[in-house]
C-alpha positions in Angstrom: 87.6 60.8 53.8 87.9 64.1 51.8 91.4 64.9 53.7 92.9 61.6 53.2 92.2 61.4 49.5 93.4 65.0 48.6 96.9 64.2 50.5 96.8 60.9 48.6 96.0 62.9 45.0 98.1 65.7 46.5 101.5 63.4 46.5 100.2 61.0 43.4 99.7 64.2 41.1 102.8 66.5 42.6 100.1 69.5 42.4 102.2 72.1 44.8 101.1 75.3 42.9 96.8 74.7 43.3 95.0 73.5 46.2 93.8 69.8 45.3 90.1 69.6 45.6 88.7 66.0 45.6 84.5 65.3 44.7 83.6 61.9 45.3 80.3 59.6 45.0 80.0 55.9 46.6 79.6 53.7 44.2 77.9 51.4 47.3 75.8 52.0 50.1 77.7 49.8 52.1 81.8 48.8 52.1 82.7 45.7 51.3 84.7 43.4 54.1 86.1 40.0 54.1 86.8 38.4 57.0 89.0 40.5 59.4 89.9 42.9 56.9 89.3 46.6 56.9 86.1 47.5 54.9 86.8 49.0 51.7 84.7 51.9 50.0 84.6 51.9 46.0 84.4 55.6 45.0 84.0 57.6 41.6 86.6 60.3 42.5 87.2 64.0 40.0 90.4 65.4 41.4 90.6 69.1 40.5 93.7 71.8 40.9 92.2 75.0 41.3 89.4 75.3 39.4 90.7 72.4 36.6 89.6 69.1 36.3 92.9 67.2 36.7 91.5 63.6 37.0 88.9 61.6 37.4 88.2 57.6 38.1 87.6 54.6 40.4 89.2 54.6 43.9 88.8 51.6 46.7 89.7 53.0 50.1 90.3 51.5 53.5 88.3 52.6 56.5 91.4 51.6 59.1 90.2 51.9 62.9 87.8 54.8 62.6 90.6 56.8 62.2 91.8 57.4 58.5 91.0 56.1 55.1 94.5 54.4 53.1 93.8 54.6 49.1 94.4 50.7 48.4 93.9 51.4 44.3 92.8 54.0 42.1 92.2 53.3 38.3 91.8 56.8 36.1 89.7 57.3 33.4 92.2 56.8 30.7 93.7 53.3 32.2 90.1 52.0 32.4 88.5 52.9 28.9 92.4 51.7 27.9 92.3 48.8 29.5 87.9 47.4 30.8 89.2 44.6 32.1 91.1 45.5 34.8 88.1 47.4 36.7 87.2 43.4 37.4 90.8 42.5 38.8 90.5 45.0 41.8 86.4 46.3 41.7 83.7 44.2 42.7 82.5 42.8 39.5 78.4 44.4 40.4 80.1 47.4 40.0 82.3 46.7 36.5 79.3 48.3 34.3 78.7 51.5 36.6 82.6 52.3 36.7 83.0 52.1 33.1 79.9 54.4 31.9 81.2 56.6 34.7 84.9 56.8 32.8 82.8 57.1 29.8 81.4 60.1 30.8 84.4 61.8 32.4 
């Protein structure tokens, strides 16, 4: 999971100069699935370059055939305290209160 988010932070944030470093925490023990769907992980993700803090905020990823992880959505810090209510739109709403006292924080 750590490779596929720092290519998909790599390309989102055009950091060429500094390695991009990901940290992530599940927000769940378990993904989520409906139906036939891949599951989907709900992350808190801090995206560093170098040694700086570059971003931080709520990611959903795809677990698609064992094989890689596709970034679905990724709301930062700033676009959720800007905007609470669309953590609900793409987040499971159990996990609405944790996400924003996360962005909070960071």
């Amino acid at each position: 999971m750590e490779r596929d988010l720092c290519a998909y932070f790599e390309q989102r944030l055009k950091q060429k100069t500094d390695e991009v470093r990901v940290e992530y925490q599940l927000l769940r023990d378990s993904p989520t699935q409906t139906g036939i769907s891949y599951p989907k992980y709900n992350l808190w993700a801090r995206i560093f370059s170098g040694r700086k803090l570059v971003a931080s905020g709520a990611v959903r990823v795809a677990a698609v055939e064992k094989l890689r992880f596709d970034v679905t959505d990724f709301l930062s810090s700033e676009e959720i305290l800007a905007a609470p209510a669309r953590v609900q739109l793409v987040f499971p709403a159990v996990l609405k209160e944790k996400i924003l006292g996360l962005a909070k924080v960071n």
